[in-house]
Each structure stands twice: as structure tokens, then as C-alpha cells.
TIVO-2410 file (N, C-alpha, C; in nm, 3 decimals):
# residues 73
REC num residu      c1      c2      c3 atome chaine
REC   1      X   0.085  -0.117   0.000     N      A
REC   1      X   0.000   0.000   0.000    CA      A
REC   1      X   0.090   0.124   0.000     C      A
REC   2      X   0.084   0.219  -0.097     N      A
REC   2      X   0.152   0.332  -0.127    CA      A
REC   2      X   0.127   0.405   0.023     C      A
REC   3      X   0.267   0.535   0.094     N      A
REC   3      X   0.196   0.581   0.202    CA      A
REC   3      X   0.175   0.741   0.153     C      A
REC   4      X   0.014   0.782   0.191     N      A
REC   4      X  -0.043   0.883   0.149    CA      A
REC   4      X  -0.077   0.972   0.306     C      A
REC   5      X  -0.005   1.071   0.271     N      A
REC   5      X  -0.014   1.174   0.399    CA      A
REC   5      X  -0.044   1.307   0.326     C      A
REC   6      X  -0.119   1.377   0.449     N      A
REC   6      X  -0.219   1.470   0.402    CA      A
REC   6      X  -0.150   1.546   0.501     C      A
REC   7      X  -0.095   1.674   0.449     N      A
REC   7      X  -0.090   1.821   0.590    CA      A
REC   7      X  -0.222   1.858   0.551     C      A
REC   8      X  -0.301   1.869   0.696     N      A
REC   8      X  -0.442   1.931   0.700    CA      A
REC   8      X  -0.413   2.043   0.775     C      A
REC   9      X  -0.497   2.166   0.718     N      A
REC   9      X  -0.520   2.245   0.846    CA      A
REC   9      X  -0.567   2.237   0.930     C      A
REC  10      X  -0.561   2.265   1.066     N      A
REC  10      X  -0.587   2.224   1.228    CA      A
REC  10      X  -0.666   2.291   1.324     C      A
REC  11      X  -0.810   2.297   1.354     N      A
REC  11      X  -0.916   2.357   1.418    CA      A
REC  11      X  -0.931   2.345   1.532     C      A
REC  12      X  -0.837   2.392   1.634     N      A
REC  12      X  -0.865   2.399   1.753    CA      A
REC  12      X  -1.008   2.400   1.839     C      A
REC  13      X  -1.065   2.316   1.909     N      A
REC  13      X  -1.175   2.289   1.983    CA      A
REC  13      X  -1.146   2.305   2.110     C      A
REC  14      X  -1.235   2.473   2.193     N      A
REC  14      X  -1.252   2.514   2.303    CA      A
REC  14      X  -1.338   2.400   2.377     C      A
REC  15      X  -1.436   2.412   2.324     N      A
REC  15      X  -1.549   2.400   2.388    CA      A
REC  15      X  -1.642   2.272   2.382     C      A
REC  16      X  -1.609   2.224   2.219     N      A
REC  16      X  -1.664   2.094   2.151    CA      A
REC  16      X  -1.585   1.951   2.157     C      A
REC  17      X  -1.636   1.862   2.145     N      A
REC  17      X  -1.575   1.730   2.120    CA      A
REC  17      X  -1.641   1.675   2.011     C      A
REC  18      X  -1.624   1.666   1.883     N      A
REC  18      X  -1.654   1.592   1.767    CA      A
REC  18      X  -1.628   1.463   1.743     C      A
REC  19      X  -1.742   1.412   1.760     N      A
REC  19      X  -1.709   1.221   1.696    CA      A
REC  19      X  -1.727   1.243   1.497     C      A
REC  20      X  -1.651   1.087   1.469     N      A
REC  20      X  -1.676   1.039   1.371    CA      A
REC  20      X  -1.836   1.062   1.275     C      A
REC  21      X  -1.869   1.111   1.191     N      A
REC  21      X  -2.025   1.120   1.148    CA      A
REC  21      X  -2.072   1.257   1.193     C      A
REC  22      X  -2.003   1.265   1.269     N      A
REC  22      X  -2.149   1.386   1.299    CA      A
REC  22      X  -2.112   1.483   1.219     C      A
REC  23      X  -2.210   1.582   1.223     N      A
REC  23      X  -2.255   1.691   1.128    CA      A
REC  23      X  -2.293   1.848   1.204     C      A
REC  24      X  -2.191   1.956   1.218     N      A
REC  24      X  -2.204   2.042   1.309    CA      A
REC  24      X  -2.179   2.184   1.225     C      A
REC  25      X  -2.198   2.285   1.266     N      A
REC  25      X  -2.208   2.452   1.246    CA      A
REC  25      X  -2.054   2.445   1.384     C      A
REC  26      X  -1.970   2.543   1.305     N      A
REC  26      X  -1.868   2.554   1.428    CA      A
REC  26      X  -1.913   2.727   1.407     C      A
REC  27      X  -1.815   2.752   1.497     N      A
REC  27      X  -1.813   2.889   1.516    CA      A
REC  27      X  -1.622   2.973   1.443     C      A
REC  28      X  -1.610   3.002   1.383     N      A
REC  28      X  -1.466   2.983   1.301    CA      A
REC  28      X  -1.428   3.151   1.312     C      A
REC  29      X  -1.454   3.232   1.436     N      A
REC  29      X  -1.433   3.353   1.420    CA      A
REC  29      X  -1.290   3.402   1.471     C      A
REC  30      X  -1.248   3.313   1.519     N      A
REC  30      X  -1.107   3.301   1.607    CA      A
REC  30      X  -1.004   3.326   1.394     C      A
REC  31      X  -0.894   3.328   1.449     N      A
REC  31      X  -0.794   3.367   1.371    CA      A
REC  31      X  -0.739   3.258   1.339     C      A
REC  32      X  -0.727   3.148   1.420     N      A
REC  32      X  -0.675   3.035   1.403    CA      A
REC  32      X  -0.770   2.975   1.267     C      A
REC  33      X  -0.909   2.985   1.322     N      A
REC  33      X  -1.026   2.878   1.260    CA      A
REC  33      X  -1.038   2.934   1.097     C      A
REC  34      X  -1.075   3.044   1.107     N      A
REC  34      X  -1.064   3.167   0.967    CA      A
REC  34      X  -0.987   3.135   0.918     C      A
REC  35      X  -0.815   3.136   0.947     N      A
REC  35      X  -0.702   3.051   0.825    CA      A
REC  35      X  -0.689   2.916   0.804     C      A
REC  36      X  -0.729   2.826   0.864     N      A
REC  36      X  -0.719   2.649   0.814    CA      A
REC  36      X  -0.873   2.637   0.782     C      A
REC  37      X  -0.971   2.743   0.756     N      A
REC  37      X  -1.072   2.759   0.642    CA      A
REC  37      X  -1.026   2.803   0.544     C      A
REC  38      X  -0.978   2.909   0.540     N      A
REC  38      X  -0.932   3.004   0.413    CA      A
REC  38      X  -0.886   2.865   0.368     C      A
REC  39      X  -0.742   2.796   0.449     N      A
REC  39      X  -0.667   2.702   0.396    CA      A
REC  39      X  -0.713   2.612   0.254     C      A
REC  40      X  -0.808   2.547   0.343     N      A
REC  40      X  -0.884   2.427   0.314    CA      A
REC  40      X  -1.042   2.456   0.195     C      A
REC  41      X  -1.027   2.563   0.182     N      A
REC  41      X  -1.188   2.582   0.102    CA      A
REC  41      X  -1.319   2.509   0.095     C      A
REC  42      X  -1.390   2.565   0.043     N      A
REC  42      X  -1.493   2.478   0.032    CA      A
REC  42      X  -1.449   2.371  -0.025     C      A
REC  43      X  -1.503   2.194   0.024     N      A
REC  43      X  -1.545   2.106  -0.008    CA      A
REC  43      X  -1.390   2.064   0.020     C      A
REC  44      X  -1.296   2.136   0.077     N      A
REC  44      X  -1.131   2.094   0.159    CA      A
REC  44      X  -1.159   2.001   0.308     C      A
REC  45      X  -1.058   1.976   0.377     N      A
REC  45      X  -1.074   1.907   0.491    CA      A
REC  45      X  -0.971   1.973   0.585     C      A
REC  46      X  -1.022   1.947   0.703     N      A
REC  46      X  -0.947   2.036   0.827    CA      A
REC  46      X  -0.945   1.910   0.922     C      A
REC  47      X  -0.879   1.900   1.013     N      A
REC  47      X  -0.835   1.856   1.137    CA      A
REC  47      X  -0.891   1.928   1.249     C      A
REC  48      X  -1.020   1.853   1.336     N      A
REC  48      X  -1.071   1.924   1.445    CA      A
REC  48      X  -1.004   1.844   1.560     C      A
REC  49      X  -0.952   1.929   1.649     N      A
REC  49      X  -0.879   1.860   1.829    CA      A
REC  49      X  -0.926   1.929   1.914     C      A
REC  50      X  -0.963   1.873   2.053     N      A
REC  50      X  -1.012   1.944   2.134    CA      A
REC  50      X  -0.871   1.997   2.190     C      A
REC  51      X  -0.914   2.096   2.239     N      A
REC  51      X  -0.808   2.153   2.306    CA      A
REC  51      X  -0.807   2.209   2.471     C      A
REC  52      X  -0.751   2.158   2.569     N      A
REC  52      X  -0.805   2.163   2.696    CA      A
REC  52      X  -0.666   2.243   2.783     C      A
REC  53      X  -0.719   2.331   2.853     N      A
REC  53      X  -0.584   2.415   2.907    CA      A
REC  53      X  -0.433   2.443   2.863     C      A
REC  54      X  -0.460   2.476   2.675     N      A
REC  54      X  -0.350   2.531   2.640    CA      A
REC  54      X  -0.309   2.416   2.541     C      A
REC  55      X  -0.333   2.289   2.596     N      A
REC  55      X  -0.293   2.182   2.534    CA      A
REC  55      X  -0.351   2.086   2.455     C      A
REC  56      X  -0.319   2.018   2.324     N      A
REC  56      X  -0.413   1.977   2.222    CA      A
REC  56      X  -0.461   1.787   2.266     C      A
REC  57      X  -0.520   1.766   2.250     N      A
REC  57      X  -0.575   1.627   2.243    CA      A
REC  57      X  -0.464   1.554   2.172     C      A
REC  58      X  -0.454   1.407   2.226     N      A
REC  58      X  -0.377   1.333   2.158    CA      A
REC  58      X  -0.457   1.305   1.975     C      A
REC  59      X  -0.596   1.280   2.029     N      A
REC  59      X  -0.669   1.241   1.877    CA      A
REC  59      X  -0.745   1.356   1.836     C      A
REC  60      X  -0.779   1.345   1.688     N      A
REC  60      X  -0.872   1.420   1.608    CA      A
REC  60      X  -0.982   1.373   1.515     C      A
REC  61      X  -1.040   1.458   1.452     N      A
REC  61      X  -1.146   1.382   1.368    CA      A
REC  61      X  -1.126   1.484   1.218     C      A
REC  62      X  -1.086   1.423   1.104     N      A
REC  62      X  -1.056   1.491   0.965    CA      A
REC  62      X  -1.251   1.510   0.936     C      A
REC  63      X  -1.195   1.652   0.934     N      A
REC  63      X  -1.405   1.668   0.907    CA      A
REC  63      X  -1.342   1.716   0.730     C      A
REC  64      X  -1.462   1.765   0.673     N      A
REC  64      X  -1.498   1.819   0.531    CA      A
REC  64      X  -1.562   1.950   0.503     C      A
REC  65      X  -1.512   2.062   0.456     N      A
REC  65      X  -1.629   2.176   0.493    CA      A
REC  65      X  -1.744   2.140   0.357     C      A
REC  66      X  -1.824   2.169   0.453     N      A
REC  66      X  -1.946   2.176   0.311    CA      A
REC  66      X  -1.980   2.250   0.245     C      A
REC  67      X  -1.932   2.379   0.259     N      A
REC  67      X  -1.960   2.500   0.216    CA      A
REC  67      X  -1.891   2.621   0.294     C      A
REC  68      X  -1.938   2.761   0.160     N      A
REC  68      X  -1.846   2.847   0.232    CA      A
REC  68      X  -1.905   2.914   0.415     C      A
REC  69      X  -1.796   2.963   0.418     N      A
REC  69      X  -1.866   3.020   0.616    CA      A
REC  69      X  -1.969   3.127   0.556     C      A
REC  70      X  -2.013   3.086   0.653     N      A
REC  70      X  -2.204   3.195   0.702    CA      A
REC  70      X  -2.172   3.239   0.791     C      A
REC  71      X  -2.207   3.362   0.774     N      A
REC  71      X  -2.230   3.467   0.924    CA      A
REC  71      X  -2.354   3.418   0.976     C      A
REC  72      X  -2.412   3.396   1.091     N      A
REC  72      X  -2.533   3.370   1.115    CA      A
REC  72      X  -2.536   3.500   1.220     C      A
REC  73      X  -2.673   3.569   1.234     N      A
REC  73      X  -2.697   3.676   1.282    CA      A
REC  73      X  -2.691   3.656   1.467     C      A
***
């Protein structure tokens, strides 16, 4: 099997914990979240980790954006 590695951009998680499947609205207003969107574009993939006192989770979940960011009011 050929080895295929992906640099993803990386979405720091305050507040959330994302499993496998699910299907969520983040909030991407942080500076971090805004550039590994920009990164990744529509229909790109990002790397979500929770992130707990400064420090990142050992695991992640490769999500997909579905579209471009919405302001929601």
C-alpha cells in the first residue's frame, strides 16, 4: 500500500468534542479557525482537536467543509 499523507489544516476545539459522522455549524471567528478555512476551502478538509488548558488532544477527527462560512446573525 503506497503511504499517502495529508498536511491538514488544524481547528482547535474550546469548547466541543466531535465524533466520527457527525454533522455540526462551528463557530470559526477566532484567527486560528478563519485561516485552516481560508486554507482548506470549500469542499477541503481540516483537522478538528479538542483543546483543553492550552494543550491539544492526543486524537482528532478529519471533518470536510461543506460549504463556504455563514455569518449567522
Amino acid at each position: 500500500m503506497p503511504d499517502t499523507k495529508k498536511i491538514l489544516p488544524l481547528i482547535p476545539l474550546d469548547e466541543a468534542v466531535v465524533l466520527p459522522g457527525m454533522s455540526l455549524s462551528l463557530d470559526v471567528s477566532s484567527t486560528e479557525a478563519t485561516a485552516a478555512v481560508d486554507d482548506a476551502g470549500p469542499g477541503g478538509e481540516v483537522v478538528l482537536v479538542p483543546r483543553r488548558e492550552g494543550r491539544y488532544a492526543k486524537v482528532g477527527v478529519v471533518a470536510r467543509i461543506e460549504g463556504p462560512p455563514t455569518i449567522l446573525p
